[in-house]
C-alpha positions as semicolon CSV with decimal commas, in nm:
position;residue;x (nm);y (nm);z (nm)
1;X;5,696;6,338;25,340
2;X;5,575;6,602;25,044
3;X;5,232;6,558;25,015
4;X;5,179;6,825;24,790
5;X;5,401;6,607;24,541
6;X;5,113;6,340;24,560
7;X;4,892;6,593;24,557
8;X;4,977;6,778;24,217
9;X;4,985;6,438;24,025
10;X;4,770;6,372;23,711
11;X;4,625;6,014;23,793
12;X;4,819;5,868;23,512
13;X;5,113;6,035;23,676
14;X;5,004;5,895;24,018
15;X;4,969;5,510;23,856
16;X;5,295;5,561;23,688
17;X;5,463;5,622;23,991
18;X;5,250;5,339;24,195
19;X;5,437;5,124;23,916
20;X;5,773;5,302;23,950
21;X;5,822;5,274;24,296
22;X;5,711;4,891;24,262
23;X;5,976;4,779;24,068
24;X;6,230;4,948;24,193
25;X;6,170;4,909;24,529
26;X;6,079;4,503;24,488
27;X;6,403;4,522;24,298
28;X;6,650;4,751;24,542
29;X;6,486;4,583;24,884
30;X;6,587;4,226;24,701
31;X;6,994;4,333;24,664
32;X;6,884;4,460;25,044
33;X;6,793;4,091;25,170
34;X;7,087;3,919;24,979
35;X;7,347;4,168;25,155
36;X;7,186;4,119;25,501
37;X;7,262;3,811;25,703
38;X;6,917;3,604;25,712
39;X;6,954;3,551;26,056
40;X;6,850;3,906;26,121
41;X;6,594;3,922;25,930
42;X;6,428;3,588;25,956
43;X;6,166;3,494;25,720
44;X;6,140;3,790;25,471
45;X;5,809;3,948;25,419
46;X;5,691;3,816;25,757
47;X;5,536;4,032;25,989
48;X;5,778;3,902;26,260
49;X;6,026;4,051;26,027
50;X;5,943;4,410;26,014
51;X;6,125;4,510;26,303
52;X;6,449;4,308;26,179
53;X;6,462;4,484;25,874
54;X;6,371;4,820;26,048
55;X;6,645;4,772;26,191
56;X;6,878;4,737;25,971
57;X;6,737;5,023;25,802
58;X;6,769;5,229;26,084
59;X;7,158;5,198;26,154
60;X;7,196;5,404;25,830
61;X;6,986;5,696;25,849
62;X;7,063;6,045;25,931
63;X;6,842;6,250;26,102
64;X;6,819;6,568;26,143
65;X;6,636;6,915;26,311
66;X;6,492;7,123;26,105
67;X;6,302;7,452;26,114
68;X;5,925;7,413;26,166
69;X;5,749;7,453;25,810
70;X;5,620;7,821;25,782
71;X;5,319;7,890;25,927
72;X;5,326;7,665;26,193
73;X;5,145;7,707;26,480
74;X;5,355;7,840;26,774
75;X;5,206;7,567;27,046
76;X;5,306;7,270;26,744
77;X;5,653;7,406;26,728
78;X;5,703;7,442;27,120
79;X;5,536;7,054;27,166
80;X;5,725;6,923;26,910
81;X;6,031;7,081;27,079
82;X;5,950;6,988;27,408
83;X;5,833;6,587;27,317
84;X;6,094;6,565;27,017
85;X;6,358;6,774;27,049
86;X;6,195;6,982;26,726
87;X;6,116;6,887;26,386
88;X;6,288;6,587;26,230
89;X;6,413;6,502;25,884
90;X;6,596;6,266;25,673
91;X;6,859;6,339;25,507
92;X;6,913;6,239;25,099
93;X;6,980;5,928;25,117
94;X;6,808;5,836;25,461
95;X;6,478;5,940;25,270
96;X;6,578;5,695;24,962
97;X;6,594;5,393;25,288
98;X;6,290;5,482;25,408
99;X;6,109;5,442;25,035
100;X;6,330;5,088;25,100
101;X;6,136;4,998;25,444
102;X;5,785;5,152;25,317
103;X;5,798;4,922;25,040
104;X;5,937;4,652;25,316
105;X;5,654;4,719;25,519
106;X;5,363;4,685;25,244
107;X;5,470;4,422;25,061
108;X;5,466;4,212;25,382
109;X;5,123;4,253;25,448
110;X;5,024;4,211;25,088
111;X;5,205;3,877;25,038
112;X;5,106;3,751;25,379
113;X;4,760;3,840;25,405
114;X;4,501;3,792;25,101
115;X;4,297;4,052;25,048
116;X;4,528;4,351;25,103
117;X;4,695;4,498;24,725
118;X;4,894;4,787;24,649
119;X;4,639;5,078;24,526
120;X;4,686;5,465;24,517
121;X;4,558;5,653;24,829
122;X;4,218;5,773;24,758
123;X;4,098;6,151;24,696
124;X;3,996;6,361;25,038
125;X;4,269;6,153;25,211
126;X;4,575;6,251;25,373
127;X;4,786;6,029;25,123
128;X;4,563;6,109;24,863
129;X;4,771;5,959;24,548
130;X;5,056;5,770;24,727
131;X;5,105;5,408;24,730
132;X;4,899;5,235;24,992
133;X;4,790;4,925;25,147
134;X;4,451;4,902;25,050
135;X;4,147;4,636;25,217
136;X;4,194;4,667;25,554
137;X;3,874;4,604;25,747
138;X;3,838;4,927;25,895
139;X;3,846;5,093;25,546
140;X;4,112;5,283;25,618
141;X;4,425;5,252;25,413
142;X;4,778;5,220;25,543
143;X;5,042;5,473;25,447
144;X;5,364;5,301;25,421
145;X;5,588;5,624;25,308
146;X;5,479;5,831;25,622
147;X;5,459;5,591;25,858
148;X;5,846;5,442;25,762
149;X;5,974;5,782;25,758
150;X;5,819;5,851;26,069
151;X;5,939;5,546;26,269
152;X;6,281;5,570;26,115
153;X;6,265;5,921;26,288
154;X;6,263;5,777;26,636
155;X;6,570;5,806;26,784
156;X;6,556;5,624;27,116
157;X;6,548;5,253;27,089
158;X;6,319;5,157;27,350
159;X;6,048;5,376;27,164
160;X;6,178;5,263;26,808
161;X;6,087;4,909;26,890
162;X;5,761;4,944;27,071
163;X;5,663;5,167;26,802
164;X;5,694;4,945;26,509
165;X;5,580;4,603;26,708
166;X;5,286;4,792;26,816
167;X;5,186;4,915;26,452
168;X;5,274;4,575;26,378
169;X;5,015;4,418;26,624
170;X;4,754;4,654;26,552
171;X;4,821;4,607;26,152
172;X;4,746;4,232;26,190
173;X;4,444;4,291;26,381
174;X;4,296;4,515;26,135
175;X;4,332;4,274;25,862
């Protein structure tokens, strides 16, 4: 995840890309659906859904260790080492899946429950300028690009699916 991309946005550039990734995604996750067997994925844009679709996801992504970004402090890199083997990334097109479950993820919860919309993260926020799930009750907003590039990071399958059922679960109770 680049925040500084976010970060360096004019707002116009920001809402432009709010739009952008929209449509496209609405439009690529679609061709996603019709490809997939609906057996897998159930009802789509149900929560009970999410971890289908993760799923599917998730059999096509690369992942990768990387070096720690520079600067890092020494007892991050040797924790992330020792808990996750070391810093992970997507690859290319892995990252393009992941806008494919964020999107996924979001639009779920704003077609299923009323009062959540699409917005752009607010200023002195971590996701400041990204696409977000806005009107959850804790005021907090939900960061679908980090957290599906995060989960689609996992590696272990045991973890994978308690990780995205639990977000799930705590998701719906924050609504």
């Amino acid at each position: 995840m680049d925040y500084n991309f976010f970060e360096t946005l004019s707002s116009v550039e920001a809402e432009r890309h709010l739009t952008q990734f929209l449509d496209v995604e609405h439009r690529e996750v679609r061709l996603m659906l019709e490809q997939l067997d609906g057996a897998e994925i159930g009802v789509a844009y149900s929560p009970e859904s999410i971890l289908h679709f993760f799923e599917s996801v998730r059999e096509h992504v690369t992942v990768h260790i990387v070096e720690p970004p520079e600067g890092t402090p020494a007892w991050l890199v040797e924790a992330t080492k020792q808990d996750h083997g070391g810093f992970r990334a997507l690859d290319e097109e892995s990252q393009i899946l992941a806008l494919r479950a964020a999107f996924y993820l979001g639009q779920t919860l704003v077609s299923t429950y009323p009062g959540l919309s699409w917005a752009l993260g607010r200023p002195g926020r971590a996701e400041f300028q990204q696409p977000v799930v806005t009107g959850l009750r804790s005021d907090l907003d939900l960061a679908p690009l980090a957290i599906a590039e995060n989960m689609l990071k996992q590696r272990d399958d045991d973890a994978f699916r308690t990780r995205v059922t639990t977000a799930v679960k705590v998701w719906r109770e924050s609504v």
